[in-house]
Backbone as CSV, one residue per row, in Angstrom:
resi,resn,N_x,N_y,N_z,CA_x,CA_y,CA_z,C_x,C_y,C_z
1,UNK,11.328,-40.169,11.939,10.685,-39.380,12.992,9.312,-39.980,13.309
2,UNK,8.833,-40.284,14.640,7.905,-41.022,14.833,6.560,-40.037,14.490
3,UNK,5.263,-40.540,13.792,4.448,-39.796,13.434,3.606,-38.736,14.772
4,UNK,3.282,-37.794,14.975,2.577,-36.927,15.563,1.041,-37.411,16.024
5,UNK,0.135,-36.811,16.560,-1.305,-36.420,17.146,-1.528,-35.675,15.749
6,UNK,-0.623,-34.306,15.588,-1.453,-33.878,14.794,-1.307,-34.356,13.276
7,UNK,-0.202,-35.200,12.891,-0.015,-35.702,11.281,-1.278,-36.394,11.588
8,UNK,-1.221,-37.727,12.595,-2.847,-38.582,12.056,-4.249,-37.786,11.835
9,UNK,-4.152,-36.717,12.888,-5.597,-35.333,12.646,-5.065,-35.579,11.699
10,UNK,-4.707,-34.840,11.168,-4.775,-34.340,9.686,-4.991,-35.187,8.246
11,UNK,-4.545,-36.274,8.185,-4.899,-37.762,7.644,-6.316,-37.627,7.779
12,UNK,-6.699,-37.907,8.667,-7.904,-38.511,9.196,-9.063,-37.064,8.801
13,UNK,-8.614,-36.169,8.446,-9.062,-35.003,8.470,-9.498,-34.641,7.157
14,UNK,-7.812,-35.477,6.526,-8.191,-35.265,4.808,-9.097,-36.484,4.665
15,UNK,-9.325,-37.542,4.784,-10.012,-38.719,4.459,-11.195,-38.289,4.701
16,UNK,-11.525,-37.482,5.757,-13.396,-37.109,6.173,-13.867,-36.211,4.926
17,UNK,-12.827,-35.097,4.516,-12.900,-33.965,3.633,-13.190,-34.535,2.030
18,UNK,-12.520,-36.009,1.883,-12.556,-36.556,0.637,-13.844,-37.302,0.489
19,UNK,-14.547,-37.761,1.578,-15.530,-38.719,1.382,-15.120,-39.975,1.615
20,UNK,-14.121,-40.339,2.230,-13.523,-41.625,2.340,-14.368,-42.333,3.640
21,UNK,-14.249,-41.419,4.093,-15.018,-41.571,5.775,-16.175,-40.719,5.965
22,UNK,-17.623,-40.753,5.401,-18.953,-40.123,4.933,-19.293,-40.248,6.449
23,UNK,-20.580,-38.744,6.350,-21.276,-38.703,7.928,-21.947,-39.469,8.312
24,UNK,-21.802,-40.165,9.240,-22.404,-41.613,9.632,-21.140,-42.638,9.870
25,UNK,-20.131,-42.075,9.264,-19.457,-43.631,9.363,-18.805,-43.453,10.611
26,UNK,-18.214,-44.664,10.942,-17.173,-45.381,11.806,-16.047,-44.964,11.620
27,UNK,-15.253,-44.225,12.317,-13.760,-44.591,12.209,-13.212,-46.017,12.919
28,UNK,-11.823,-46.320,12.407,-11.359,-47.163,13.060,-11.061,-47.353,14.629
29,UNK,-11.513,-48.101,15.295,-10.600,-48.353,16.394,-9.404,-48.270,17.094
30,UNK,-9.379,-47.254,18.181,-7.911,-46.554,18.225,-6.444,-47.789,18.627
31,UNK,-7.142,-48.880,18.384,-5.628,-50.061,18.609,-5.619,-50.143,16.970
32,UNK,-6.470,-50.379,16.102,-6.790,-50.330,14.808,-5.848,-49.119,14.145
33,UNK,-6.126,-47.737,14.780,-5.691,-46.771,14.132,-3.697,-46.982,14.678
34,UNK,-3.365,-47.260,15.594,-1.992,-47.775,16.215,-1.269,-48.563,15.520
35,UNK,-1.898,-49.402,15.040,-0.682,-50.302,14.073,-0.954,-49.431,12.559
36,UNK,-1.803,-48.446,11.890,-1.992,-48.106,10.847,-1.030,-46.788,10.311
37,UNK,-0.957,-46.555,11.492,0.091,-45.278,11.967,1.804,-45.683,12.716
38,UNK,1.417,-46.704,12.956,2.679,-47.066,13.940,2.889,-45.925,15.051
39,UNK,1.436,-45.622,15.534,2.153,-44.752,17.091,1.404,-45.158,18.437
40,UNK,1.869,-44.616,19.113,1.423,-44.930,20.587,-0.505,-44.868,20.642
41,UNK,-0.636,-45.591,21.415,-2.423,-45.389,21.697,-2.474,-43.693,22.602
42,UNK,-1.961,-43.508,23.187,-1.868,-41.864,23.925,-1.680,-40.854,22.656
43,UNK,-1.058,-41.452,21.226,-1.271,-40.447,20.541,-2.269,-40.411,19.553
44,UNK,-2.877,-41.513,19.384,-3.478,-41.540,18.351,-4.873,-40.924,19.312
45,UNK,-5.024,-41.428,20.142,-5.970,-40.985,21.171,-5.984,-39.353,21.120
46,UNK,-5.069,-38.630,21.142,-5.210,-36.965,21.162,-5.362,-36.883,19.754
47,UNK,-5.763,-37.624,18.965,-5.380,-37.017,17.042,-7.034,-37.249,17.073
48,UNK,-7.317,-38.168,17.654,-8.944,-37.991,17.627,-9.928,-37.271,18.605
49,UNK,-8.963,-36.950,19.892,-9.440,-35.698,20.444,-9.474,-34.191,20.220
50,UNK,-8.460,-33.999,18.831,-8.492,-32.806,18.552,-9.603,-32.806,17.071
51,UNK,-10.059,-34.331,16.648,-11.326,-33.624,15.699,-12.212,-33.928,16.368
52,UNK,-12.517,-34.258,17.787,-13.697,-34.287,18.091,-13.800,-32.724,18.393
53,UNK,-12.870,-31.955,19.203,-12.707,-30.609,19.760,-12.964,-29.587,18.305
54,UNK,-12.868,-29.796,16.772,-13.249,-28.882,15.769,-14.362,-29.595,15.045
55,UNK,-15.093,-30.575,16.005,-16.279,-30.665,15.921,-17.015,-31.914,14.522
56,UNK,-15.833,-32.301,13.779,-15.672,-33.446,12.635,-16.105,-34.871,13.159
57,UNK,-15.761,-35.015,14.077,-16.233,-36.371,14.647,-17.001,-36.224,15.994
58,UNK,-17.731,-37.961,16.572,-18.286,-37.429,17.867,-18.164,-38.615,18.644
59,UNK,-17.545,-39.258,19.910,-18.383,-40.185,20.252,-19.570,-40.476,20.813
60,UNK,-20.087,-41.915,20.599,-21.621,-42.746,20.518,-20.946,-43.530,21.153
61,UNK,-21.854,-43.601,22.504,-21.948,-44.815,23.346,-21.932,-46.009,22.874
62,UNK,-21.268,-47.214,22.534,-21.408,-47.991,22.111,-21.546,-48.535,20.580
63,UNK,-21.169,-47.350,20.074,-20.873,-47.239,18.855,-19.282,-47.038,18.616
64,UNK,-18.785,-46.330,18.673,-17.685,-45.271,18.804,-16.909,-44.037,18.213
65,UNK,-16.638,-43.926,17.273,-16.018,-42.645,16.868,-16.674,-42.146,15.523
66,UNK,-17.957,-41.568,15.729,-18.518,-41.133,14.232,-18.420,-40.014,13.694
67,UNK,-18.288,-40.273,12.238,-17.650,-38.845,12.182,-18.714,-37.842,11.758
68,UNK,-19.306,-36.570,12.158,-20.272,-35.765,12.176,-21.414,-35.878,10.942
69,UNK,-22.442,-35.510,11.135,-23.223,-34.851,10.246,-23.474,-33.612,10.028
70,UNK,-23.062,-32.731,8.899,-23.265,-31.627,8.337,-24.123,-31.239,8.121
71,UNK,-24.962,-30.688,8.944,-26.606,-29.839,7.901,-26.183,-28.706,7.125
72,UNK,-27.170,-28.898,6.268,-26.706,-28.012,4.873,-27.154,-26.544,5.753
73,UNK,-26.035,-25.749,5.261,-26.261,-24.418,5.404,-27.841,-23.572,4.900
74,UNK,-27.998,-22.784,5.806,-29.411,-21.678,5.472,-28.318,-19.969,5.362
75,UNK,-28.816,-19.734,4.325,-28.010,-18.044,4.145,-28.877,-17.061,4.613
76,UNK,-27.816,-16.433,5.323,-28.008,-15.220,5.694,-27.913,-14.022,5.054
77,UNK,-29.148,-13.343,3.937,-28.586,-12.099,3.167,-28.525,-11.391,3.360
78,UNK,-27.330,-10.598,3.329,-27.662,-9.241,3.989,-27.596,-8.359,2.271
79,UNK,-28.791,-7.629,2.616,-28.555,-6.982,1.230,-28.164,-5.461,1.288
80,UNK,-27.824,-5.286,2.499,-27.590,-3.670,2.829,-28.420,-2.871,2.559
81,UNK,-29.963,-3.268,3.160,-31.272,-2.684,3.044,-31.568,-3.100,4.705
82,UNK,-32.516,-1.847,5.505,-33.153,-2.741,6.400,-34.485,-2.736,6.087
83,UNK,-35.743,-3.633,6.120,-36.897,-3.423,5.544,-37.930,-3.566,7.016
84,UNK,-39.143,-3.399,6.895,-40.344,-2.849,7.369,-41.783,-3.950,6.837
85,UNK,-42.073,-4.380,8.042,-43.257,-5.085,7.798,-44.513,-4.627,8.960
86,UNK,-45.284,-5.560,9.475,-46.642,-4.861,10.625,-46.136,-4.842,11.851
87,UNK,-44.888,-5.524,12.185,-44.483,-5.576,13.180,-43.032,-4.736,13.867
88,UNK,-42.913,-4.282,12.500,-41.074,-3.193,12.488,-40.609,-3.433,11.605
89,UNK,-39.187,-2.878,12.161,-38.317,-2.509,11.554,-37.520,-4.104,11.489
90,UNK,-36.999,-4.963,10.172,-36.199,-6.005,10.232,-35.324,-5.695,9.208
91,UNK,-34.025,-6.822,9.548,-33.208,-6.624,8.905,-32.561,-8.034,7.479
92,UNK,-33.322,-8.840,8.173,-32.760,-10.348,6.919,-34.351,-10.591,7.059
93,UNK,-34.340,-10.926,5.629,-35.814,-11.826,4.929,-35.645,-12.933,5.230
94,UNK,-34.827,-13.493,5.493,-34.970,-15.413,5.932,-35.287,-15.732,7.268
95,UNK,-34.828,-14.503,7.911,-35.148,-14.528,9.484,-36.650,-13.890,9.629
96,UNK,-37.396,-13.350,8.908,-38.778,-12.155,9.035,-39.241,-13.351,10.317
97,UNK,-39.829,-14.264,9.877,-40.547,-15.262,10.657,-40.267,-15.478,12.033
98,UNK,-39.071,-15.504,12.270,-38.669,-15.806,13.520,-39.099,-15.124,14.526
99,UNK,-39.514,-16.196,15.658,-40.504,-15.644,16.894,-39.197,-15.926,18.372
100,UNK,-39.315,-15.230,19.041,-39.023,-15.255,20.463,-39.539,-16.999,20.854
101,UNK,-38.664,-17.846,20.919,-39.114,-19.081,21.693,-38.689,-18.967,23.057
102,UNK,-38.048,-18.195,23.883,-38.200,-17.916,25.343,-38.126,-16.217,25.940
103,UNK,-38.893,-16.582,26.542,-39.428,-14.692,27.119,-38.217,-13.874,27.393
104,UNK,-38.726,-12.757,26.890,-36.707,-11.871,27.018,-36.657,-11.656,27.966
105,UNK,-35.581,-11.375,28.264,-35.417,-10.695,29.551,-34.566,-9.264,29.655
106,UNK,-34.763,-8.729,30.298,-34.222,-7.232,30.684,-33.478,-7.227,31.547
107,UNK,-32.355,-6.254,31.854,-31.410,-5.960,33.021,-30.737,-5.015,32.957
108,UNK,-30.310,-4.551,33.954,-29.360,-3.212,34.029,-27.408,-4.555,33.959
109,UNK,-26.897,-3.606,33.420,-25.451,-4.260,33.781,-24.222,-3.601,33.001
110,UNK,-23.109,-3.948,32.910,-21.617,-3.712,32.593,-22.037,-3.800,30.907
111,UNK,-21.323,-2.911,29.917,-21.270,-2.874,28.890,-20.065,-3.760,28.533
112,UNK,-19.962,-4.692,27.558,-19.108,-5.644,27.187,-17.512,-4.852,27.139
113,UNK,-16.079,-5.475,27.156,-15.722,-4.308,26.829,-15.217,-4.166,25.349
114,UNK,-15.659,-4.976,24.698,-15.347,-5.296,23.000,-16.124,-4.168,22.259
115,UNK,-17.143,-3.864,23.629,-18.933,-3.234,22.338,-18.146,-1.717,23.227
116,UNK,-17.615,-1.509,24.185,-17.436,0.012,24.811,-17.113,1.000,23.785
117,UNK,-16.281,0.793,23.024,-15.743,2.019,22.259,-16.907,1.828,21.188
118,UNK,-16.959,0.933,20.316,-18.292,1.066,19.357,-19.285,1.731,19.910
119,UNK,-19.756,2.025,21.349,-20.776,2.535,21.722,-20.644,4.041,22.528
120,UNK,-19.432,4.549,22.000,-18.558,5.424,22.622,-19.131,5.479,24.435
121,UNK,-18.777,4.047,24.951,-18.924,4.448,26.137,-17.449,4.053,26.879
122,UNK,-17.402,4.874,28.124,-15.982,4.150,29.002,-16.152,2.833,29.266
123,UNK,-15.014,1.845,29.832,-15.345,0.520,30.323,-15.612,0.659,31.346
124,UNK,-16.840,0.050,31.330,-17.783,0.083,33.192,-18.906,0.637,32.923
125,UNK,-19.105,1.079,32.136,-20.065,1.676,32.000,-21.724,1.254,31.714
126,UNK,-22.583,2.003,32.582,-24.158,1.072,32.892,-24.778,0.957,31.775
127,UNK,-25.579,-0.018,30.914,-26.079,0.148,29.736,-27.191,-1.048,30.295
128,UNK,-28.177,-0.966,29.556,-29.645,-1.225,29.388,-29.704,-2.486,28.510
129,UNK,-29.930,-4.025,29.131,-29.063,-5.318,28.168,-31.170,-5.755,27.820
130,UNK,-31.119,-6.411,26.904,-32.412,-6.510,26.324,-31.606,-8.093,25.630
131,UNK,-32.567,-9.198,25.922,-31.800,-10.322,25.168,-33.384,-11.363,25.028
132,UNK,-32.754,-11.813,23.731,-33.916,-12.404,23.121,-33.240,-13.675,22.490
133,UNK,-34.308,-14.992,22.234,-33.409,-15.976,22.097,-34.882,-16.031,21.108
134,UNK,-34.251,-16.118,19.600,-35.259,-16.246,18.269,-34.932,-17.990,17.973
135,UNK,-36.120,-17.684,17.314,-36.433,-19.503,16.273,-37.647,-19.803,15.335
136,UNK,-37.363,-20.930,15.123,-38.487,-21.323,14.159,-39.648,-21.337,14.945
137,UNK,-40.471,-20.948,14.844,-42.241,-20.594,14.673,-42.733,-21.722,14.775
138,UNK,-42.685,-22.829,14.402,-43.082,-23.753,13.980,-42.863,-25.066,14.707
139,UNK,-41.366,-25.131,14.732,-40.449,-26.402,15.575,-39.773,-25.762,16.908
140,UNK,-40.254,-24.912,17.352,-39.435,-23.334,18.551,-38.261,-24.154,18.475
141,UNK,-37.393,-24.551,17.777,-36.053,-24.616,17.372,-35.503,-22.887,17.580
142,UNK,-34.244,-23.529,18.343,-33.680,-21.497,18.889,-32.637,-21.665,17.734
143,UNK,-32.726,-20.491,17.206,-31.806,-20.356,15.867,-30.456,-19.155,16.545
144,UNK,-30.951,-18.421,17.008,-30.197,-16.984,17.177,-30.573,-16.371,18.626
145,UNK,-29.484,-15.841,18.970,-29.489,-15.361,20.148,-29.180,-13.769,20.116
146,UNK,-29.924,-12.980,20.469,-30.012,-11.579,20.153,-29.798,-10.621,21.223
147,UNK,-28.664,-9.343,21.349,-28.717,-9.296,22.720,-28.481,-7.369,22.286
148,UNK,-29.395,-6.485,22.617,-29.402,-4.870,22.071,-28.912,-4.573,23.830
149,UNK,-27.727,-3.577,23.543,-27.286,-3.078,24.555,-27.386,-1.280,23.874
150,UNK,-28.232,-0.908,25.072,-28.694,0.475,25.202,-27.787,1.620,26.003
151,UNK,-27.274,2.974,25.789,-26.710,3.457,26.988,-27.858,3.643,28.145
152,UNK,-27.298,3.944,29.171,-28.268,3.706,30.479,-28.711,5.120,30.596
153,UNK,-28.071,6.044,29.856,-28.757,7.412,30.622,-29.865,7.671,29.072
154,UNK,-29.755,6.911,28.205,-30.791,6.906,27.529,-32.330,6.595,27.710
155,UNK,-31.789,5.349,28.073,-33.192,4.443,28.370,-33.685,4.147,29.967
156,UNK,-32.868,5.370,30.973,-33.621,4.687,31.725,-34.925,5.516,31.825
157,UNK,-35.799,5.120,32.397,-37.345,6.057,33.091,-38.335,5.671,32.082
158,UNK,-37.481,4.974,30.899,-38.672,5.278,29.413,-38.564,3.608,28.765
159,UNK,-39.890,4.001,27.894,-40.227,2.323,27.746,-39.268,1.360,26.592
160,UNK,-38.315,1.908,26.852,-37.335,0.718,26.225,-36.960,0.004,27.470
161,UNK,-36.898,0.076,28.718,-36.489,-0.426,29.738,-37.755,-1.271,29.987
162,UNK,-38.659,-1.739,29.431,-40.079,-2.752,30.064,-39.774,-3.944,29.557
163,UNK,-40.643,-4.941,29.698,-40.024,-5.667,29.147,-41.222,-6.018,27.478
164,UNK,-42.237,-5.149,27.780,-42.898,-5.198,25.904,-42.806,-3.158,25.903
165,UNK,-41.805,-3.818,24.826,-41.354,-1.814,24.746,-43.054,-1.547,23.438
166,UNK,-43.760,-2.361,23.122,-44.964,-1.858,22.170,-44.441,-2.060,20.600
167,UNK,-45.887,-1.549,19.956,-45.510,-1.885,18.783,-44.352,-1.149,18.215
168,UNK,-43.766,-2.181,16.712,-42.486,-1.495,16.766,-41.096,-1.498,16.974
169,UNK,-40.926,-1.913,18.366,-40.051,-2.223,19.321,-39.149,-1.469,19.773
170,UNK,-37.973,-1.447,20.190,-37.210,-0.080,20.606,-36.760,0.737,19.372
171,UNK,-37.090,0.291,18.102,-36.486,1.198,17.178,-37.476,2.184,17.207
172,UNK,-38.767,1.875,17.062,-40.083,3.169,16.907,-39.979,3.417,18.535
173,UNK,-39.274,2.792,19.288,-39.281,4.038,20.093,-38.593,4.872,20.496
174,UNK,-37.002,4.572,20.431,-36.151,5.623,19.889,-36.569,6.965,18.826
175,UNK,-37.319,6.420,17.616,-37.657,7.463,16.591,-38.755,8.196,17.470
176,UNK,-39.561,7.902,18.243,-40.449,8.682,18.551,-39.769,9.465,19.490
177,UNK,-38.739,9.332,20.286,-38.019,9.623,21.179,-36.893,11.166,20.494
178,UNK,-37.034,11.247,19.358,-36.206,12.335,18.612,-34.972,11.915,17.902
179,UNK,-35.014,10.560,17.563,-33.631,10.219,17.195,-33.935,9.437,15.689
180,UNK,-34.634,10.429,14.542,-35.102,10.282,13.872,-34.515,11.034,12.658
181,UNK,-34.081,10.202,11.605,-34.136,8.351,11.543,-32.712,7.907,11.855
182,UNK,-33.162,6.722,12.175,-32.077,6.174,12.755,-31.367,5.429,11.266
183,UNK,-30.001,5.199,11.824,-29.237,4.616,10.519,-28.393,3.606,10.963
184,UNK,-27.771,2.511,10.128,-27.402,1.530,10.921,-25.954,1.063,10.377
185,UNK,-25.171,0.258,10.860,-24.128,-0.536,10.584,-23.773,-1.816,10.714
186,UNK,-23.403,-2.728,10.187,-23.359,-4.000,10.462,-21.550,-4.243,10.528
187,UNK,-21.390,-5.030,11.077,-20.301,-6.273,11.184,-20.316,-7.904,11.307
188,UNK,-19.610,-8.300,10.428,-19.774,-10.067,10.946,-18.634,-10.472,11.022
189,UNK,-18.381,-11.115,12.392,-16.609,-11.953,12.558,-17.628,-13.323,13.057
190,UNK,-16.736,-13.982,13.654,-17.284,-15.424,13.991,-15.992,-15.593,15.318
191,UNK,-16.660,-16.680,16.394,-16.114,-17.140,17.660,-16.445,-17.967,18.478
192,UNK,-15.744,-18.244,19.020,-16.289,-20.293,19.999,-16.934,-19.290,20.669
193,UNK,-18.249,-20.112,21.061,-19.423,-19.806,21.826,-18.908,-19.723,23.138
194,UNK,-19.648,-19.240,24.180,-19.552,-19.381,25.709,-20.552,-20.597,25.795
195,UNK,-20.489,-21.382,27.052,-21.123,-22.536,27.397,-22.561,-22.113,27.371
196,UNK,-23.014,-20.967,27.790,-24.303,-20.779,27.903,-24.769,-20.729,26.296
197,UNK,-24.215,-20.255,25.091,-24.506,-20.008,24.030,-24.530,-21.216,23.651
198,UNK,-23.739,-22.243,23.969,-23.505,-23.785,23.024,-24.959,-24.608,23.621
199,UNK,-25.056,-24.088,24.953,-26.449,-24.879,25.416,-27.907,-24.575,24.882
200,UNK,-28.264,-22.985,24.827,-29.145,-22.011,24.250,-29.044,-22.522,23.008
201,UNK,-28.251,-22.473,21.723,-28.184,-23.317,20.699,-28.037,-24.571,20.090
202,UNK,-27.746,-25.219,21.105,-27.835,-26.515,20.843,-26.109,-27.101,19.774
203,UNK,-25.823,-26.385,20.126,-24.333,-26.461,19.440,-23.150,-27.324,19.987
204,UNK,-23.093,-28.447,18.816,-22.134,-29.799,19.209,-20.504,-28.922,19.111
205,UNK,-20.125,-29.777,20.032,-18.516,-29.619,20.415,-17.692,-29.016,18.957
206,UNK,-16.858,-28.094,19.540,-16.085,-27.377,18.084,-16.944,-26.145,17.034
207,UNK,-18.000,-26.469,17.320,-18.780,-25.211,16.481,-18.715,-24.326,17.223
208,UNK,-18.895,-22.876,16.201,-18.483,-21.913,16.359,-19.936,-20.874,16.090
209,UNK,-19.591,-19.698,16.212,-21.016,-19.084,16.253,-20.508,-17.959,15.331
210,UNK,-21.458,-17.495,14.406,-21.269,-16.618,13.770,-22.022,-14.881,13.878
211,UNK,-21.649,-14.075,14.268,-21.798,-12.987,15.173,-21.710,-11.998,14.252
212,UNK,-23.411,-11.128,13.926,-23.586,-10.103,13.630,-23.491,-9.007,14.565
213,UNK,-23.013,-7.941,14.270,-22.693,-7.034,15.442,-23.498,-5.663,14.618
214,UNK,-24.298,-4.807,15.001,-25.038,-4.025,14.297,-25.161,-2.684,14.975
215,UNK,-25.129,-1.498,14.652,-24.619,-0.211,15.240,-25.750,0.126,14.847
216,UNK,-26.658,1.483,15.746,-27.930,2.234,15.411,-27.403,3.559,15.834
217,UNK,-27.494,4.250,15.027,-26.722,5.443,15.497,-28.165,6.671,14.534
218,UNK,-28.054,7.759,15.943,-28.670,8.766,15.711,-28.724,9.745,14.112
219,UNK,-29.486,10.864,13.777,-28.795,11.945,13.424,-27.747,12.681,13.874
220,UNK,-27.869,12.477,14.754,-26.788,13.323,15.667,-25.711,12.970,16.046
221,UNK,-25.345,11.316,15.410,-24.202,10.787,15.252,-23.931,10.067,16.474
222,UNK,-24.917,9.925,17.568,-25.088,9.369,18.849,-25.091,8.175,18.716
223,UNK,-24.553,6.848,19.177,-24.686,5.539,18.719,-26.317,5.435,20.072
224,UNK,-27.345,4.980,19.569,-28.370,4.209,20.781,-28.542,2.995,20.861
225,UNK,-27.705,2.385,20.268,-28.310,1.081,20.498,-26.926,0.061,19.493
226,UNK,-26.300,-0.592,20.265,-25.742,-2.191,19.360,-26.534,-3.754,19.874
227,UNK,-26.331,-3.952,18.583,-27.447,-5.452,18.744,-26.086,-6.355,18.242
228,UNK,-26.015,-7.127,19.194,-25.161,-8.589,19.216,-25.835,-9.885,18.416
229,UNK,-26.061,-10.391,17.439,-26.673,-11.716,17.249,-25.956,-12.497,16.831
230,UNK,-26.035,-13.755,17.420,-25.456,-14.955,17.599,-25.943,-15.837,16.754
231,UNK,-25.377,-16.911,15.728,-26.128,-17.706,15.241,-25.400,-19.134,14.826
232,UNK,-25.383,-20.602,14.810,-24.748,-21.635,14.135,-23.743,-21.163,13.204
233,UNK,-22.325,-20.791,13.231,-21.659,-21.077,11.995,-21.953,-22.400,11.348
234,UNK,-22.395,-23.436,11.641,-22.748,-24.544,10.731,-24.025,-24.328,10.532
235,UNK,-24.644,-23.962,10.579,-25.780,-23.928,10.173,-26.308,-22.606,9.437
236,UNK,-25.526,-21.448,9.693,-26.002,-20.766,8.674,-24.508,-19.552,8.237
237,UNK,-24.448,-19.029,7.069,-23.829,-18.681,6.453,-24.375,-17.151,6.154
238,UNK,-23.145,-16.205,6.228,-23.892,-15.213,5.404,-23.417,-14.688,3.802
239,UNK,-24.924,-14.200,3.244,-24.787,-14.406,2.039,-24.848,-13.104,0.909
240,UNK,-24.682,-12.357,0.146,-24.719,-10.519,-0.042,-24.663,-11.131,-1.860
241,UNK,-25.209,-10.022,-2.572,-25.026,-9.802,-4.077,-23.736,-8.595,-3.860
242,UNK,-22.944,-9.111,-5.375,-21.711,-8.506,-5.932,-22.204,-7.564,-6.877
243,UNK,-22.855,-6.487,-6.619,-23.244,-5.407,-7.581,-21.751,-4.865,-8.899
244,UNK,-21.382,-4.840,-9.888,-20.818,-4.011,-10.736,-20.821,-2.420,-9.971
245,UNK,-19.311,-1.905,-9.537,-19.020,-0.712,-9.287,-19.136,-0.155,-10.960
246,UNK,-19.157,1.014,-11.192,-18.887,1.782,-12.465,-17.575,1.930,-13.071
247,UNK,-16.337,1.287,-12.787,-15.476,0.831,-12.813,-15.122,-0.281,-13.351
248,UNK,-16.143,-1.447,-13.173,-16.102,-2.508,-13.479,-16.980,-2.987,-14.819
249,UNK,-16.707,-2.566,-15.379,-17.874,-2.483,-16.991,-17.049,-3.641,-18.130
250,UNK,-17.552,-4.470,-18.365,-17.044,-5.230,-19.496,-16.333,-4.865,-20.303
251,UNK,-15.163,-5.306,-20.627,-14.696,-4.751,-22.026,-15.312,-4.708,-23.459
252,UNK,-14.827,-4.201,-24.154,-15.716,-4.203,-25.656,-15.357,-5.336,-26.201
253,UNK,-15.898,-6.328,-26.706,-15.585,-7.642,-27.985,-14.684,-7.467,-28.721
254,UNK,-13.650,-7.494,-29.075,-12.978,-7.259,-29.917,-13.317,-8.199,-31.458
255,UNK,-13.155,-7.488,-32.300,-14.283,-8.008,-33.275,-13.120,-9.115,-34.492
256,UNK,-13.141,-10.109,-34.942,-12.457,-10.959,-35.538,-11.991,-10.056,-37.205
C-alpha cells in the first residue's frame, strides 16, 4: 500500500518528539523526503503542510522547513482563591503585574452565543463588552486578551459603561452597586484562535489559545459579569495544588 501524507506526518512527527530533528533544525528537502518515503512530491508536500498547520514546523525564506521553537511554558495558578492588592480585586499571582499595553475599549453589542446561557441571557441579547489586551510591563509584550461581558440593563447609565470605571474596577463597582459580595467561577477549555486573536498575540500557525472563562455572580444568584481570557496555549499552562480530601489519608505502616 503506497505510504500516506499522514504516515510521513507522523514519522516526521515522531522524529521532532524524539529529538532527532531539535528546534532549529532543517528538515529534509521535499525531493529528499520522496525517495525516503517512496511517495509522490504532492504527498509528501501535504505531510509537511499538515505540521506546519499544528504549528511543529515553519517555513524560512531561504532556508526551508524548520522545525519550531518551543518556549518554555509560564504557569498559570489557579489556587481557587481570588486575592486583593491597591489596585483590586485579582485573580492569578503571575499575572498581578500585568498592565493594559493597548487602551480598552468599550461597546454595546450581541452576547456570544456560547456565554448566553452561562449568563442566563436569551441569544441576541444586548450586553455591555469591555476588552482589554494585558502584558508585560516591561517588554508591552501582549500576553492575554481579556474580554468582561456585562448584561445591558445592568450597566447601562452607570460607570461600568466609561471607559475608566475608577478605582477598583467594575468589581468595586458592582459591590458598591448592591451586589455584595460577589462570588466567582472559573472554567478552562482551550481553541484555535480567531485571526484577530493570532495577530493581537502574536501566535505562529497551529497554536491554540487557552481560555479562562470566569462567572461573577451576585448574592442573589444573578450572574453580572463573565470575563473571557485568552492566553498562548504554548506559552502558558495552567497550574493548581492537589490538596488530600479526608478520604485520602495514608495508610498505616504495617510493621515487620
Amino acid at each position: 500500500m503506497p505510504v500516506s501524507y499522514r504516515d510521513i506526518a507522523a514519522d516526521l512527527r515522531m522524529q521532532i518528539s524524539e529529538g532527532r530533528y531539535a528546534p532549529g533544525d532543517k528538515l529534509p528537502l521535499l525531493t529528499e523526503l520522496q525517495k525516503t518515503y517512496g511517495a509522490s512530491y504532492q504527498t509528501v508536500r501535504s505531510a509537511i503542510d499538515l505540521l506546519k498547520q499544528e504549528g511543529m514546523v515553519e517555513a524560512i525564506r531561504r532556508r526551508g522547513t524548520i522545525v519550531r521553537e518551543r518556549p518554555d511554558k509560564r504557569r498559570i495558578t489557579r489556587s481557587r482563591q481570588v486575592f486583593r492588592d491597591e489596585i483590586g480585586y485579582y485573580f492569578d499571582q503571575a499575572a498581578q503585574s500585568w498592565v493594559p499595553v493597548k487602551p480598552p475599549t468599550v461597546a454595546w453589542g450581541t452576547v456570544p452565543i456560547d456565554l448566553a446561557g452561562a449568563m442566563d441571557l436569551s441569544v441576541g441579547s444586548e450586553v455591555l463588552i469591555r476588552d482589554r489586551v494585558m502584558g508585560d510591563p516591561d517588554t508591552r509584550e501582549p500576553l492575554q486578551i481579556s474580554t468582561s461581558y456585562l448584561p445591558a440593563e445592568l450597566a447601562r447609565g452607570t460607570r461600568l459603561a466609561e471607559p475608566d470605571t475608577g478605582p477598583g474596577g467594575i468589581y468595586d463597582r458592582l459591590e458598591e452597586m448592591g451586589h455584595l459580595p460577589l462570588s466567582w467561577s472559573e472554567s478552562v477549555s482551550s481553541r484555535m484562535p480567531t485571526p484577530d486573536e493570532s495577530q493581537t498575540l502574536k501566535l505562529s500557525k497551529g497554536v491554540p489559545v487557552l481560555r479562562i472563562t470566569r462567572t461573577t455572580t451576585s448574592p442573589s444568584g444573578q450572574v453580572v459579569e463573565v470575563n473571557d481570557s485568552r492566553v498562548s496555549a504554548e506559552l502558558f499552562e495552567v497550574g493548581y495544588d492537589v490538596p488530600r480530601a479526608p478520604s485520602a489519608q495514608a495508610p498505616t505502616p504495617i510493621k515487620a
